[in-house]
C-alpha positions in Angstrom: 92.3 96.4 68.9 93.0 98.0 65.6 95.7 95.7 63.9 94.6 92.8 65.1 92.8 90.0 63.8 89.5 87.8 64.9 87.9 84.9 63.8 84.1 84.9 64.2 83.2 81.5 64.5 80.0 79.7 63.4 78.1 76.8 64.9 78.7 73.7 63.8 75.8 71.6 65.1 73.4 73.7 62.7 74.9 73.2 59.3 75.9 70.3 56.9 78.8 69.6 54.8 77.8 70.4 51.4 75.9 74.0 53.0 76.8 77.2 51.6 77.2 80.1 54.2 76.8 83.8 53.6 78.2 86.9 55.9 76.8 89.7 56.2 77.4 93.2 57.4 75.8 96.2 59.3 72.4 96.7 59.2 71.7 96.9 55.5 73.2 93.3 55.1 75.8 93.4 52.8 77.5 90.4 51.7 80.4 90.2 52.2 82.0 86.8 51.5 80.8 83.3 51.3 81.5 79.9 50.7 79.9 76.0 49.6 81.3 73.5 52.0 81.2 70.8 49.5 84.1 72.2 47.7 85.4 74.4 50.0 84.9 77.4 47.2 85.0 80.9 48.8 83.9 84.1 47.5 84.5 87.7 48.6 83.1 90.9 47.6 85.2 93.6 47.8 83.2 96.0 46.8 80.6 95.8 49.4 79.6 97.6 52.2 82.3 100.9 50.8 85.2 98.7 50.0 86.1 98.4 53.4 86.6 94.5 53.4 88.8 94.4 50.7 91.7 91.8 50.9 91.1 91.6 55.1 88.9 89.0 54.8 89.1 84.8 54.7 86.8 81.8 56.1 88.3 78.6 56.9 87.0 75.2 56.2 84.1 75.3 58.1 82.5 78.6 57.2 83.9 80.9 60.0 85.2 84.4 58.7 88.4 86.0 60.0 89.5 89.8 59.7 92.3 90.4 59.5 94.3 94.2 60.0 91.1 95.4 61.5 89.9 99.3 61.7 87.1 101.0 63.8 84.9 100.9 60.5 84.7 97.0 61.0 82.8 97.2 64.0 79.0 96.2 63.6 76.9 93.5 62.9 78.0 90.5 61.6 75.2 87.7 60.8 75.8 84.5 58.7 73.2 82.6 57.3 72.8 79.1 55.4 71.8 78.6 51.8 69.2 76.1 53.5 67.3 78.6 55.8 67.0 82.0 56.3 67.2 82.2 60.0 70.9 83.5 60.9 73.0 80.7 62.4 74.7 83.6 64.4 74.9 87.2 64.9 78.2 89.1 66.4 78.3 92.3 67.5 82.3 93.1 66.9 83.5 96.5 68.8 87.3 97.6 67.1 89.3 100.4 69.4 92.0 102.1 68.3 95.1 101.5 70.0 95.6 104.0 73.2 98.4 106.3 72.9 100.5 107.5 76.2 99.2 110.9 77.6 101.0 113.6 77.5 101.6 115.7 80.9 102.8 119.3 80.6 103.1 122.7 82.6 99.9 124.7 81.8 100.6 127.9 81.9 97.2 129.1 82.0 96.5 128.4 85.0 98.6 129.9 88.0 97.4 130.5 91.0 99.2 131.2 95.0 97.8 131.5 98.5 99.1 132.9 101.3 98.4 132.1 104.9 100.2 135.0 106.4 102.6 138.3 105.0 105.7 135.5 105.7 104.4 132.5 104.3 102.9 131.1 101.0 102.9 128.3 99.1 102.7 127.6 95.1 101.1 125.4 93.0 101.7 123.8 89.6 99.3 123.7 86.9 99.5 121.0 85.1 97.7 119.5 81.5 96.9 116.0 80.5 96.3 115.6 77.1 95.5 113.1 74.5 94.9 113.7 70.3 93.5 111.7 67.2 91.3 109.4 69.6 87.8 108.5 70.4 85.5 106.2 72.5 87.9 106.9 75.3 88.4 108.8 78.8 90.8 110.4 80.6 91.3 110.6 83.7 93.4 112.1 86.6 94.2 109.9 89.8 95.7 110.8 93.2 97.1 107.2 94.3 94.2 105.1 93.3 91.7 107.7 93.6 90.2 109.4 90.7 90.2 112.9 91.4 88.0 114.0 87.4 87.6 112.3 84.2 86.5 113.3 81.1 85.1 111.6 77.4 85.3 113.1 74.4 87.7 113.4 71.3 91.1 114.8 71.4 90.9 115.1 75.4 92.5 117.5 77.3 92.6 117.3 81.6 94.2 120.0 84.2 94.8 119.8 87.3 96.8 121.9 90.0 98.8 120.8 93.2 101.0 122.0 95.5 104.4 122.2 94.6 105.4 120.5 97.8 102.9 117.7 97.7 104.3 114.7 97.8 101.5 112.4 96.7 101.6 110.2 93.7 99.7 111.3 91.0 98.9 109.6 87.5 97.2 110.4 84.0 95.5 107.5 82.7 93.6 106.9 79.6 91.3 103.9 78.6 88.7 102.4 76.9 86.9 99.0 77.6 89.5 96.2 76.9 92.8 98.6 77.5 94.8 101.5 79.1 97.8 103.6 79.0 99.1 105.4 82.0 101.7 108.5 83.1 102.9 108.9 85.9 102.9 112.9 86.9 106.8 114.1 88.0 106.3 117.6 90.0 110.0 117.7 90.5 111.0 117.4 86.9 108.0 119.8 85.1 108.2 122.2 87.6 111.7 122.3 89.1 111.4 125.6 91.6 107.9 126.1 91.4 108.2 128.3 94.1 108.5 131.0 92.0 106.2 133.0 89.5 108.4 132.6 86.3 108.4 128.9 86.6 105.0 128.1 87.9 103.1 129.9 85.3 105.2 130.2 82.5 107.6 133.5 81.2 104.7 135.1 79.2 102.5 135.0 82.1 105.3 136.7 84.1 106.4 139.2 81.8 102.8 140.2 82.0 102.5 140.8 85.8 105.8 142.5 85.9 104.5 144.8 83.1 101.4 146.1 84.8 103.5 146.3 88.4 105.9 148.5 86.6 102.9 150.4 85.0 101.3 150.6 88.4 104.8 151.8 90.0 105.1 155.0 87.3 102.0 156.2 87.5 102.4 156.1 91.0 105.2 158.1 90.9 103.6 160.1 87.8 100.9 161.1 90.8 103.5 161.6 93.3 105.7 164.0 91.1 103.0 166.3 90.2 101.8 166.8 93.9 105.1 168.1 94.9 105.2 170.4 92.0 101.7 171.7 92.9 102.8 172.0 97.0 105.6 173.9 95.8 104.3 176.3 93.1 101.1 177.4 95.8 103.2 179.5 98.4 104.8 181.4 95.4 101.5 182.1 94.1 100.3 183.5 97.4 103.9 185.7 97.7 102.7 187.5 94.7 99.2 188.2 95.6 99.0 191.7 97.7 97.1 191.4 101.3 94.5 193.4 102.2 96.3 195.5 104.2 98.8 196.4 101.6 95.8 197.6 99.6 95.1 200.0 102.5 98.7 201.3 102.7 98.7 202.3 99.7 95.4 204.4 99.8 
């Protein structure tokens, strides 16, 4: 894990006491640090491979390096050789992760949705977000009990998922990468308290939204339903007004 530090030990059996031993890093080989045996004198180079060693690194006694405060950019190859041959005594392959935050579980109010199995009955669900920033190599994943319901892996992950309001099944966030995890637990009750209704299943913008197009809906029914009453009421007049045939003929 970032933070930490490791010692990247070398083999014994294949080198002598008065040997000096070389590390070297990533694929272009950089030196890094060394150090002759005889007099225990080491040597580091700070300015290799981007700087990125600088004051994390020391070798003990018998040649083998530690990190120390390790970062992602330390992972790679690691390959230390002998003064005395050219064939590496050993090669690591050293993998640093980043230490997992806690996901974070919210309301998503972009997602509402209801069904209805009959005009008296209907049930709700809650929309909810898992989410994860500022990390990478990871995945996130949503489980009901201990069975994943979707994952995903990228950077800066986000995960939604939707239950019933009602449901009573435990359901948990959990993000991890090969050597760790962090977990949250998913509380229906507490994020969404009376999700039985629109306002706090899907959010007060979202509400204030279908209210306004019911409202627009309601006046232009009205709107519609004004002007045909005017129009049954002004035709009769019209007609009063209108002499009949017959009147036509009285009049001749």
């Amino acid at each position: 894990m970032e933070g930490d530090s490791v010692t990247l030990n070398i083999n014994l059996t294949e080198i002598q006491k008065d040997d000096q031993i070389m590390w070297r890093f990533g694929l272009n080989n950089f030196l890094i640090a060394q150090i002759i045996r005889k007099n225990n004198m080491s040597k580091f180079y700070n300015d290799s491979a981007d700087g990125r060693f600088r004051n994390r690194l020391k070798l003990d006694q018998t040649g083998s390096l530690i990190i120390t405060n390790t970062r992602i950019t330390h992972s790679g190859l690691y390959t230390v050789t002998s003064r005395r041959s050219e064939t590496p005594l050993n090669i690591f392959n050293l993998s640093v992760y980043t230490r997992l935050p806690v996901p974070v579980i919210s309301r998503d109010s972009s997602h509402c949705s209801s069904s209805s199995s009959s005009s008296s009955s209907s049930s709700s669900y809650c929309s909810f977000l898992c989410s994860v920033v500022n990390v990478s190599h990871v995945t996130l994943s949503w489980y009901k009990g201990n069975s994943l319901l979707s994952s995903i892996s990228e950077s800066d992950l986000s995960l939604h998922l939707e239950v019933e309001y009602q449901d009573n099944n435990s359901y948990s966030c959990v993000i991890n990468n090969p050597i760790s995890n962090q977990t949250r637990h998913l509380n229906i009750t507490e994020l969404c308290q009376t999700c039985s209704g629109p306002v706090h299943c899907c959010g007060f913008t979202e509400t204030v939204i279908r209210l306004a197009g019911s409202v627009l809906v309601g006046v232009a029914t009205v709107a519609v339903l004004v002007y045909d009453i005017r129009s049954r009421r002004s035709y009769p007049e019209t007609r009063e007004q209108t002499p009949r045939a017959d009147e036509y003929d009285d009049v001749a």
